[in-house]
Every structure is written in C-alpha cells, then in structure tokens.
C-alpha positions, 0 to 999 in steps of 0.5 A, a space after each residue: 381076243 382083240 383086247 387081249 392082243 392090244 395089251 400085248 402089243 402095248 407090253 411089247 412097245 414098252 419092251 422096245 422103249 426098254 431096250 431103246 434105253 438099254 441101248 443108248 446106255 450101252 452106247 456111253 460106256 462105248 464111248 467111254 471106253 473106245 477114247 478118253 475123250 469120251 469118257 470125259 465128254 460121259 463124265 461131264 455130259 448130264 446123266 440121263 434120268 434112270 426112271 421109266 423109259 418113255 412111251 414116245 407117244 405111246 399112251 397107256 393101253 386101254 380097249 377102245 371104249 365103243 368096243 367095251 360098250 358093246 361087249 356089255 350090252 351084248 353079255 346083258 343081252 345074252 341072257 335074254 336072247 337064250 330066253 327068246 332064241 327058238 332053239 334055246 328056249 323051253 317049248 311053251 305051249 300055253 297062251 302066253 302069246 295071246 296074253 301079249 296080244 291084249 296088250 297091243 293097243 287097239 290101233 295095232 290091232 287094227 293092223 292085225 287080221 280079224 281072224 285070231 289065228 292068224 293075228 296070233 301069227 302076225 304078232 309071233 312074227 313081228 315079235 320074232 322081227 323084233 328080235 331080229 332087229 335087236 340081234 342086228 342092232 347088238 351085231 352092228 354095235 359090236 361090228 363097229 367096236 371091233 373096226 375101231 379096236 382094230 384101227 387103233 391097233 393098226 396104229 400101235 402097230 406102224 408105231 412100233 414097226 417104226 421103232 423097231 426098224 430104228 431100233 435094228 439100225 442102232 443095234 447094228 450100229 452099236 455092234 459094229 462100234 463094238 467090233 471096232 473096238 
C-alpha cells in the first residue's frame, strides 16, 4: 500500500510540474496580450524548451530499497512459516522431533535433561523460540523498511505542499491579471 501511494504521489508532483509549466505559459500570452510591449518582450525573449517539465528535485520514484528487501524475504519466508506455524501446519505425530534430536550435538545434549521426554520438550520449545525469533527478526526488518518508506514520503510530501501552495498564489495572480484584462 505504501509503495503504491509513493507512485501516486510521485504522479501527482509530475502533475503540479505540468501545470507549473502550463501556468507560465499562460502568463507569456497575458503578457502578450494585455501590452504590445509584451508581445514584443515574448517575441524577442528566448522561448522556453517545450520538453518534459522539470522535477524540481523530485527524482524518479522508486520504493525505498530496505522496504524491497524486506518484503521479499518476507514472501520467501511465508512458505516456511505456514510449514512451521502450529495452527497451519498438518498435525504430525511420528518422531520426526526425535529425528532432530540426533542431530544436536553432544555438547547441546548436555544442555538437555536426561529424561527423553522432557529433552523432547526442551528442544520443541527451543525450536519454537527459534521461530519466534525469526518471526521477530522478519518484523523488525519490515518495521524499519516502512519507517523508511514513510520519511521518504513525508518529504515528497513538504516538497509538493510547497509547490502547490506556489503554485495557488500564481493561479491567483494569473487570474486576477485576466480580470484585468
């Protein structure tokens, strides 16, 4: 949603540029029109370059890279943490845990209690602080991509809240010129 909102604000600061250009447009046949010295001041003065209007330091939208990266890794995750969550995964009552259990090495087993039950216990509860831990690990990640992704906009935004309140003040400037006329 952020990223999509970034590309709409990024649509819309290239849309006041547009008509920042529009508008000054507008203001050389004003001033052709109200004097002849304007038109001969529009007639002689160079002609502005009919190509794309400026960013005024607006650079091409692109969602923040940290918020890119965490969203992937958090859609490669996905698959694994439906495999692995309690409530999503198919219930599984064969020794697959003590299966594990043989892998740990025998300086974690030490670690363990003797008693295999209880080992058994020890080490699902470890394995589910383990996925816990990446769970968190996979929030913080996004949780800082958004803080990111949301400062960059803040900016977008003051930048063209001060191009549209410059951009009123010349609209009302052009309109009253028109009045006049």
């Amino acid at each position: 949603e952020l990223v999509r909102q970034g590309e709409a604000l990024r649509r819309t600061e290239q849309m006041v540029d547009k008509m920042d250009q529009d508008l000054k447009t507008s203001q050389r046949h004003i001033n052709s029109i109200k004097s002849v010295w304007g038109g001969l001041v529009n007639y002689f003065k160079a002609k502005p370059p009919e190509s794309k209007p400026e960013q005024n330091g607006a650079p091409e939208y692109y969602a923040n890279s940290r918020l890119k990266e965490a969203m992937m890794s958090s859609k490669e995750q996905e698959s694994k943490y439906q495999e692995s969550h309690p409530n999503l995964r198919k219930l599984d009552n064969s020794d697959s845990d003590f299966n594990k259990a043989e892998l740990v090495s025998s300086v974690q087993r030490d670690a363990y209690p003797k008693n295999q039950q209880l080992r058994a216990y020890h080490q699902k509860i470890d394995t589910n602080l383990d996925e816990m831990s990446s769970g968190l690990s996979r929030l913080k990640s996004l949780a800082l991509g958004l803080q990111t992704e949301i400062e960059e906009q803040d900016d977008m935004l003051d930048r063209l809240t001060k191009k549209v309140e410059t951009l009123d003040v010349n609209i009302k400037n052009t309109d009253r010129k028109v009045r006049q006329l």
